[in-house]
N, C-alpha and C positions, 0 to 999 in steps of 0.2 A: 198769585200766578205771575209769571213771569212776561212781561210783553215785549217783540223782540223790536228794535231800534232801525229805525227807516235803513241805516244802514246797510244792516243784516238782513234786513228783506231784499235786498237791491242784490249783497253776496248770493241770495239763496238763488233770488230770479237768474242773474249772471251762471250761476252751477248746474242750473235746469235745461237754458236754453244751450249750452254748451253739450250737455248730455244726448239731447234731442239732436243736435247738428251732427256728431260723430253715429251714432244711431244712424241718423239718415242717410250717411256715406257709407255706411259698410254693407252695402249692396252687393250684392254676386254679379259675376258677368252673367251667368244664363237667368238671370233675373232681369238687367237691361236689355237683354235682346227679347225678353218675354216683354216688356214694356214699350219697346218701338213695334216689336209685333200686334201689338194690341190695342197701340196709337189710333185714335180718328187720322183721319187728314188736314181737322182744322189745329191738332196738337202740334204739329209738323212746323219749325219753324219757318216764314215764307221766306227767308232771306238767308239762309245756312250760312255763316263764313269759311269765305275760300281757305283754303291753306291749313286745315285742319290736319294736330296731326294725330298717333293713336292718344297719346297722354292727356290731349283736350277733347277729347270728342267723348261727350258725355253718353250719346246714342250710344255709342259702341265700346267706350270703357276698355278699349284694347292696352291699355301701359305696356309697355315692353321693359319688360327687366332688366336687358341690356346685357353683353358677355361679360362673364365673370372675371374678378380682377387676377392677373397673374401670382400664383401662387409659388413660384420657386425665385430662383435668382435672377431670373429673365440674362440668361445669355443669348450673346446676339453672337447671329455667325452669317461673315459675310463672304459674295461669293461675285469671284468678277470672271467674265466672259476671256476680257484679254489679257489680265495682268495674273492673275492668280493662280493659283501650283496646287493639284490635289496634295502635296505633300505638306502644306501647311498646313496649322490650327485651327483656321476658319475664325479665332476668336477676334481679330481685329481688320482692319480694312486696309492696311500696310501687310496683312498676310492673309490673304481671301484665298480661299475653294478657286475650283475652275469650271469644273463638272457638275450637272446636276446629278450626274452618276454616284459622284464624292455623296452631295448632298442624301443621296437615298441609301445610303452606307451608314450612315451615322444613325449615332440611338441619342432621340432629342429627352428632354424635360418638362414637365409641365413649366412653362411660362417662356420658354423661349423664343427667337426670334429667327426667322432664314431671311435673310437681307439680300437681295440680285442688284448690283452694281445700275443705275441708271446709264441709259447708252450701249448697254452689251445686248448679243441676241445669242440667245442657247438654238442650236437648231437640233431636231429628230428629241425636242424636249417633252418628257413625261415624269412630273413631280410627282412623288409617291406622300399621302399625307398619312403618319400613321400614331400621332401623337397627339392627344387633346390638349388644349388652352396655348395652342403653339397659331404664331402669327406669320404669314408670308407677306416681305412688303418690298420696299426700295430705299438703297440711300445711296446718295449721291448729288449730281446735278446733273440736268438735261432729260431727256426725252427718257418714256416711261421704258423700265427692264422688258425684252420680248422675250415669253417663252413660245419659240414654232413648233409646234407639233409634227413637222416635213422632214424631207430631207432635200438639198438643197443639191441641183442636175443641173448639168452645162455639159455634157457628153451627150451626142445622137449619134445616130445611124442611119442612113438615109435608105430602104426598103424599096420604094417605089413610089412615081407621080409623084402626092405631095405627102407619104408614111414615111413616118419617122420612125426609131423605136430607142426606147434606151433600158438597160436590168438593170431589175432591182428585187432584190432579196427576199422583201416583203413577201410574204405565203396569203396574208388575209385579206380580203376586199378591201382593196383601195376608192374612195369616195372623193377624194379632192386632189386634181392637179389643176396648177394655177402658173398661169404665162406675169412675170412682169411684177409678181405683187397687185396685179390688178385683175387680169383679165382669167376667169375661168373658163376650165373645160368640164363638158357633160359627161358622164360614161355610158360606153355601149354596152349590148350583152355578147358581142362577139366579134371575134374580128373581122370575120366577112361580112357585116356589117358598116363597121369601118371603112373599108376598100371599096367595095362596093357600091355602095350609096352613101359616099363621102362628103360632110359638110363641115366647113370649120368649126373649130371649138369641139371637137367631140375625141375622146381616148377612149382604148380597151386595156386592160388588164389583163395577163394571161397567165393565172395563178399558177397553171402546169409548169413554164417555163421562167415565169418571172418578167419576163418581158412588160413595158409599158409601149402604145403604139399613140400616135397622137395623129389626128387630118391638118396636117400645118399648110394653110395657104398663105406664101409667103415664096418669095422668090431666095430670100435670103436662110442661110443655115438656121434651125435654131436654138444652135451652139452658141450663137448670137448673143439670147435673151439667158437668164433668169427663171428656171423653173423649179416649183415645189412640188413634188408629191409627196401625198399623206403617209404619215408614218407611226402616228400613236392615235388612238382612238380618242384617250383622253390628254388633254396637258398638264390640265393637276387633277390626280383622281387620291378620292377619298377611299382608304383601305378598307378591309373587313375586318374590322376592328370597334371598339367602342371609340368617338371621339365625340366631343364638346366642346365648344368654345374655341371654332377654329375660325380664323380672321385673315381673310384673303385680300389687298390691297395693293395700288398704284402700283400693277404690274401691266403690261401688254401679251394678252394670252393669242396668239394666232396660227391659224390653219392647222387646228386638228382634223386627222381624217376622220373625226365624228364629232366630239365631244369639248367645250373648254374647259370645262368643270363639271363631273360626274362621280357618282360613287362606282366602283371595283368593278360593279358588276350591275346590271339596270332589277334586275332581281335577286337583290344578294338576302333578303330577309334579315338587311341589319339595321339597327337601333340606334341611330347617333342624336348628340344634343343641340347646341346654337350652333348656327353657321354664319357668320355675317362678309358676304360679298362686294366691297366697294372702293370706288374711283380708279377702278380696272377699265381697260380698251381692249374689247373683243373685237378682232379683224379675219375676217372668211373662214370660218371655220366649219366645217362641211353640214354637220346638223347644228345643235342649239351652243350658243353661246355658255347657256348654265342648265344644266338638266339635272335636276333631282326626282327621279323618277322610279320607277319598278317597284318593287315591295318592302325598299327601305324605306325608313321613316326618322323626322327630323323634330325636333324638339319646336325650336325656334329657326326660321330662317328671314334673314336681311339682306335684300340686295337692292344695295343705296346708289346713285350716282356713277352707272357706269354706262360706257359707250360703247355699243355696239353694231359693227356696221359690215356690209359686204355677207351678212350669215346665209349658211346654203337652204336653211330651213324655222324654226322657230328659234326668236330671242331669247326666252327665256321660259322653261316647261317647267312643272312643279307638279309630279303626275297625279294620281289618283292614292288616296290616305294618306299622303306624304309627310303631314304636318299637323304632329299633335295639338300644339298649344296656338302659334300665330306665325302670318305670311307678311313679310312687307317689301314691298316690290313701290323705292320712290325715287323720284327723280332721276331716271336714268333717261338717257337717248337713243332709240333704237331706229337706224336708220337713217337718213339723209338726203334732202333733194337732188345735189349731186351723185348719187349711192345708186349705181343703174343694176347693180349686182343682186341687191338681198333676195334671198331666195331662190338661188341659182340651182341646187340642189334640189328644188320643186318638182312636182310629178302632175302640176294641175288641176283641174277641173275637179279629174271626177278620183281625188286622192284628198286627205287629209293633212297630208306632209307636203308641206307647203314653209312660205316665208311669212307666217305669222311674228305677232310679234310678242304677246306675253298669252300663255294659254295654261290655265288652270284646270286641272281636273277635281272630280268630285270627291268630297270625302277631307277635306284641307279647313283646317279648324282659322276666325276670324282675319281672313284675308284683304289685306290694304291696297290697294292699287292706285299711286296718288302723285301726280305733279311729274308725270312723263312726257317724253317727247316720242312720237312714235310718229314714224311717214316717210311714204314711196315703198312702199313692203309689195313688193309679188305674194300675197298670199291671202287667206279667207276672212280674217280679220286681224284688228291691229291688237283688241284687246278682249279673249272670250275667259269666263270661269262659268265650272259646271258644279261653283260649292256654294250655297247658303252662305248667312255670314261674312257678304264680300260689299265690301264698298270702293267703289270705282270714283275718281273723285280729281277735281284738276287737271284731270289731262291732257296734252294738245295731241290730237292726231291727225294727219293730212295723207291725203293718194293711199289709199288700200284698194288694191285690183288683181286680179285674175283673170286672165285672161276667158274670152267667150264662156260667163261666170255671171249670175242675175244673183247670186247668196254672199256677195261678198260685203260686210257690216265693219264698221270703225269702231262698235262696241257689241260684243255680244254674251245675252246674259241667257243663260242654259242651266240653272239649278237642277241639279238630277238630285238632292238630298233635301230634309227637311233643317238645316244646324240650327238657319235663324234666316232672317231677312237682307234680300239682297237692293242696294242701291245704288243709283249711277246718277251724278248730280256735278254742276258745275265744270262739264268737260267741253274743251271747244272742239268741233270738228270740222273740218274742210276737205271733201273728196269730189272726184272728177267721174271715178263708175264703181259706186259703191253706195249700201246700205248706208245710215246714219248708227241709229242702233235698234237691235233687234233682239225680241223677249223671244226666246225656244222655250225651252223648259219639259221636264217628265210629267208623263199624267201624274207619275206618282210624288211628284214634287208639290208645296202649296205654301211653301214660303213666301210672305210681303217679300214684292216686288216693286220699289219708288224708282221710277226715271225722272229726274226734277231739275227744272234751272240750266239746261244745257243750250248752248248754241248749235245749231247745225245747218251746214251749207253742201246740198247736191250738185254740181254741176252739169250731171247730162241728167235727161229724162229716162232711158232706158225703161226697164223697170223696179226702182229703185224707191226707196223710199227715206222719207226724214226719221219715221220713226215705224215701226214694223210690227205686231204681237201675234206670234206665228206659233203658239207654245201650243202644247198637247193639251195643256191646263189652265185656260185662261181665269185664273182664281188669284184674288187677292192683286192684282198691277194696278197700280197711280202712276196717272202720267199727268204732270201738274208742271204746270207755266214754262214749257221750252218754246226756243221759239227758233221755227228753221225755216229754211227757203232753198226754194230747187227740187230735184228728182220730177219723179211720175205722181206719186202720194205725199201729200205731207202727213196722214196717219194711214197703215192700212194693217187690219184685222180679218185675221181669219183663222182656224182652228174650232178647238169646241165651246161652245156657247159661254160666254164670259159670265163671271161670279164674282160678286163682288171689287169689278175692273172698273175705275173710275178716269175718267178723262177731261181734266177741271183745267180751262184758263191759259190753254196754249195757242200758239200763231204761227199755224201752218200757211206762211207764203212762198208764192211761184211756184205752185205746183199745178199741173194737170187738172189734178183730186185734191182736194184739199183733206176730203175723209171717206175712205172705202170700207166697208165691215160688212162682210159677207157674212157672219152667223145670221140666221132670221130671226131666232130669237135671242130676244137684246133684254131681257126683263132685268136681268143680272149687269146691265152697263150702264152707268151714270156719265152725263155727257153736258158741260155745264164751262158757260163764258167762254170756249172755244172761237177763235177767228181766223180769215182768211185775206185776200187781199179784199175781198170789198167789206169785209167788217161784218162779216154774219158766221152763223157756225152751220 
């Protein structure tokens, strides 16, 4: 018999545990999200590192695959504002396009490039997208390409008192005129309105005549200024067509009269692939900055590192089934201390369409939400999703408010589905009349829910809270080691009698309350190392 050589045991052992290792990695995603689902509290690492992205984050196993590499000859065709002749080739930059009109004329290639001159602004612009693995971007030097969605007015008429008016052609509801590049106007529903009970900042529309009327208080003409009114719904709208692997970048998309970026139709019932959105400057654009919404649906969507500021309504929407496979919404800035505008286009209190800043709807397959700046938003919160599957994570958010408004939260998590488990962890928050964050949720929802590890600062009492569990379904929440100060409550609960809701090792200081939980029965709530300012729970 043959006896095999210390060696050759050592080869065998090496071929075994090697076997075992690749084994243990081919894991399914709905197999890690069964596995953080089914987590104790004490599996949970107490220390997560910040700055996770989907490719490390073993919990959530999200890899992104990334757009596909261009598959044709990748021509590039560039297009300048001042210098360029629709009668050229478009193929070099010594003979560029003029028009984006040119540009939506042309039949592009897989792998192509549309190139906008840095420093030109297209105005009454509406890119038409109708070609997959095709990239929109910039070349040149200086300040980012503008496409305005406007059209650009310096003719009035002076009516009466302080009515202006000036025509324009436009037939469909107009949503944004704007004095200066800065300062908007509201619209009314009519013009005796207007006249009537006249207060600055406010235009009517009179789709009969065409006419635009504005309440200018101002001694001076305002032939003067600088005015935009809305003229394309969207600025780069995605066709009815199949598209994949479209790549939208270092452009400056501003003041559509709805939309920066929208597909054709908000319920076109079409099917597109990746979309990746990034190092774009969104400036006043009447609803969302980027809206992928209605009943089309998106493979992959990315939108990385863009600025968006002065929005009339939400930053950035991602409606309801929107996203088969994954959502990554990172490091972008929504918003601005200086920014007295976002959400000018708000309806209030007692409306939904407000100046949020990233809001998910339900049904949106492993969703990232991670290393944002989001603050001073007029709207109900800075960052809500109503999908399973979402991890909220790094973000800074500051001033989310609404006016004579007790519901308004700097994070809110509202699962209305079951995909997988939602977590919000390592975000810093600082607000002046606003929630911290706040668990809604459907009765019929029962996804793990971890809020863990965040900072959070109230600054009025009102009644506000550091942290909130107001869910239909108080089943399955961890709320482990945050530690905030300020508001009315540092924790307050209420809803249906909690299940398996645990509340381990946080430090609710300056508040009123330190912990409020109106269910009377609590059988189902674990309540453990909790502290306040004097050190008890």
């Amino acid at each position: 018999m043959n006896i095999a050589s210390p060696k050759h045991n050592i080869i065998i052992l090496m071929l075994s545990i090697l076997i075992v290792f690749v084994c243990s990695t081919n894991i399914s995603r709905a197999e890690n999200f069964l596995r953080l689902t089914t987590n104790s509290i004490d599996s949970i690492a107490p220390n997560p590192p910040k700055g996770l992205t989907l490719d490390s984050d073993p919990e959530f196993n999200l890899g992104r695959k990334g757009p596909n590499e261009k598959i044709s000859n990748n021509n590039k065709y560039y297009v300048d504002s001042e210098n360029g002749k629709d009668t050229n080739d478009g193929k070099s930059h010594t003979s560029p396009w003029k028009s984006i009109e040119k540009v939506n004329e042309h039949s592009f290639e897989p792998g192509d490039y549309i190139l906008f001159k840095r420093g030109g602004k297209w105005y009454n612009a509406s890119l038409k997208i109708s070609q997959s693995n095709l990239t929109v971007s910039a070349y040149g030097d200086g300040q980012h390409p503008e496409l305005i969605g406007a059209k650009l007015v310096q003719v009035w008429e002076h009516v009466k008192d302080n009515i202006y008016r000036t025509w324009s052609k436009h037939k469909d509801t107009i949503d944004l005129l704007n004095q200066n590049e800065a300062f908007f106007y509201y619209p009314t529903q009519s013009n005796s309105l207007l006249t009537e009970h006249a207060s600055a900042g406010q235009f009517f529309h009179d789709r009969n005549t065409g006419y635009v009327y504005i309440n200018y208080q101002s001694n001076e003409n305002p032939s003067t200024n600088i005015f935009l009114i809305g003229s394309q719904q969207h600025i780069i709208e995605l066709t009815d067509t199949y598209l994949d692997d479209i790549v939208i970048k270092n452009l400056k998309i501003s003041y559509s009269n709805r939309f920066g970026i929208a597909p054709w139709y908000q319920s076109g019932n079409r099917t597109y692939g990746s979309i990746t959105i990034q190092d774009n400057i969104f400036l006043g654009n009447a609803y969302s900055a980027v809206a992928l919404s209605g009943t089309n649906t998106f493979q992959d969507v990315n939108i990385i590192n863009n600025t968006i500021r002065n929005n009339g309504a939400e930053g950035i929407y991602i409606g309801k089934n929107n996203t088969r496979n994954e959502v990554r919404i990172l490091e972008n800035t929504i918003g601005d201390k200086a920014d007295t505008f976002f959400g000018w286009r708000g309806e209030g209190n007692d409306s939904a369409f407000n100046g949020d800043g990233i809001d998910i709807k339900t049904g949106n397959n492993l969703v990232l939400i991670q290393n944002n700046i989001i603050e001073n938003l007029t709207g109900g919160f800075g960052i809500s999703s109503q999908t399973g599957n979402t991890l909220i994570e790094g973000n800074i958010i500051r001033d989310i408010h609404l006016e004579d408004s007790d519901s308004v939260a700097a994070i809110e998590a509202d699962p209305q589905d079951n995909i997988g488990p939602f977590v919000i962890r390592n975000n810093t928050i600082s607000s002046i009349k606003s929630h911290g964050i706040t668990v809604r949720g459907s009765k019929l929802a029962d996804c793990l829910i971890i809020v863990q590890h965040n900072m959070i600062e109230i600054q009025e009492r009102g009644e506000y809270s550091q942290i909130g569990l107001t869910s239909e379904n108080n089943t399955n929440i961890h709320v482990l080691e945050n530690n905030g100060t300020g508001g009315k409550y540092g924790l307050f609960v209420k809803g249906e009698t909690p299940k398996s809701t645990k509340i381990i090792n946080n430090f609710f200081q300056d508040s009123l309350f330190s912990m409020v939980i109106i269910p009377q029965n609590q059988l189902g709530l674990t309540l453990e190392g909790n502290l306040d300012n004097n050190g008890s729970q």
